[in-house]
C-alpha positions in Angstrom: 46.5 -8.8 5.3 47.3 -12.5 4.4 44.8 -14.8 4.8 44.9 -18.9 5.7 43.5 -20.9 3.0 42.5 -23.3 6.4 40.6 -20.5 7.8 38.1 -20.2 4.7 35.2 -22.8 4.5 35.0 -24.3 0.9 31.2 -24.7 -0.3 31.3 -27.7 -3.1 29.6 -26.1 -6.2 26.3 -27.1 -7.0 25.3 -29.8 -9.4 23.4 -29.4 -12.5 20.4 -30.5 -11.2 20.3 -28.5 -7.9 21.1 -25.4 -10.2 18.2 -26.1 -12.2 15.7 -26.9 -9.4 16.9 -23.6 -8.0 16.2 -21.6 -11.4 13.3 -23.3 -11.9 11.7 -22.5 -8.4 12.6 -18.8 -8.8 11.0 -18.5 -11.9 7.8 -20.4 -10.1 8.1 -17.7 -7.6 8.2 -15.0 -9.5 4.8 -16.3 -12.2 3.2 -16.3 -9.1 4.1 -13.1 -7.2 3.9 -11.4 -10.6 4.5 -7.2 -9.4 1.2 -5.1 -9.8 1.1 -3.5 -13.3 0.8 0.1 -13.9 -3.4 -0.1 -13.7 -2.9 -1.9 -10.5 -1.4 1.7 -9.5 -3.9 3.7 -11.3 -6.7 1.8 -9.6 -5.0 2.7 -6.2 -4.5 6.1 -6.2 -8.5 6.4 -7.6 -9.3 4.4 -4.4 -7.3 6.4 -2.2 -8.6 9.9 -4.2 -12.4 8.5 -3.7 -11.8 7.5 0.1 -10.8 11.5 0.3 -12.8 13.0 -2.3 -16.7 11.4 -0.8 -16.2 12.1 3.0 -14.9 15.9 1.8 -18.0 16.2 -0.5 -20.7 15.0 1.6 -19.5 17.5 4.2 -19.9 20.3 2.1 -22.6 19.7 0.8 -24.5 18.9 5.0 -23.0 21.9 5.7 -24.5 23.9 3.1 -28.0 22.6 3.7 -27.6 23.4 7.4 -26.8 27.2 5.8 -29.6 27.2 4.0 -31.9 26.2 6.9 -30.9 28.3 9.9 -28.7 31.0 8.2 -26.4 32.2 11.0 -23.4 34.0 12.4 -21.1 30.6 11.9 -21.0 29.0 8.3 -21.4 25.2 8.4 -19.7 24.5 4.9 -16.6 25.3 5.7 -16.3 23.8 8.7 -18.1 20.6 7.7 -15.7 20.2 4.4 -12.9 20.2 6.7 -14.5 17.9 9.0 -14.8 15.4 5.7 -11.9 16.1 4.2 -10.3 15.2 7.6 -12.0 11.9 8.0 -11.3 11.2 4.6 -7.6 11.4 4.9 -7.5 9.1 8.1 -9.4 6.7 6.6 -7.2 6.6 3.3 -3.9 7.0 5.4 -5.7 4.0 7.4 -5.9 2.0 4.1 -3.1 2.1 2.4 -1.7 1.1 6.4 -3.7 -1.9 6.0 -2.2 -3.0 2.7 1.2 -2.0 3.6 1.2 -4.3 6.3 -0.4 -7.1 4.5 2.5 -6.6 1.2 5.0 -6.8 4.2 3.9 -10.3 5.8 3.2 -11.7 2.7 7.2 -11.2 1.7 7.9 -12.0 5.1 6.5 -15.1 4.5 7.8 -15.6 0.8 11.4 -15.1 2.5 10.9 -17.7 4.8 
């Protein structure tokens, strides 16, 4: 397919100083949206483990005091960790939502 040179739209290269203005805001950019470091990660997945980890605990252990006070035909511990260990996972997958959607604005806004 041949192409006319008419139909292409010829940019003028930029000058020096636009070039470095450009390179110079990028690197501003990127000091200041510096990525999260590999304790950043470390310290999120703790957060996220604790969020699971305490509801999931403190439900096994209500469950086996109700045992221990009116022993029965149904077993509270079980049914109580699950309980916890439930609410923990909505409120971690609720979390890490929250911050999802914040990272996404804030590029959102970065792109503008």
């Amino acid at each position: 397919m041949i192409e006319d040179a008419e139909d292409k739209e010829v940019k003028p290269a930029p000058s020096l100083g636009q070039q470095v203005e450009a390179k110079a805001r990028r690197k501003l950019k990127a000091r200041r949206d510096a990525a999260p470091g590999v304790w950043f990660g470390l310290g999120m997945m703790g957060l996220i483990g604790w969020s699971v980890t305490i509801p999931t605990l403190l439900g096994a252990a209500l469950g086996a005091w109700l045992d221990q006070l009116e022993p029965g035909r149904h077993r509270w511990t079980l049914a109580l960790l699950a309980a916890g260990l439930a609410i923990g996972c909505f409120n971690a997958w609720r979390w890490v939502a929250k911050e999802d959607r914040e990272m996404r604005e804030e590029q959102e806004d970065n792109d503008e």
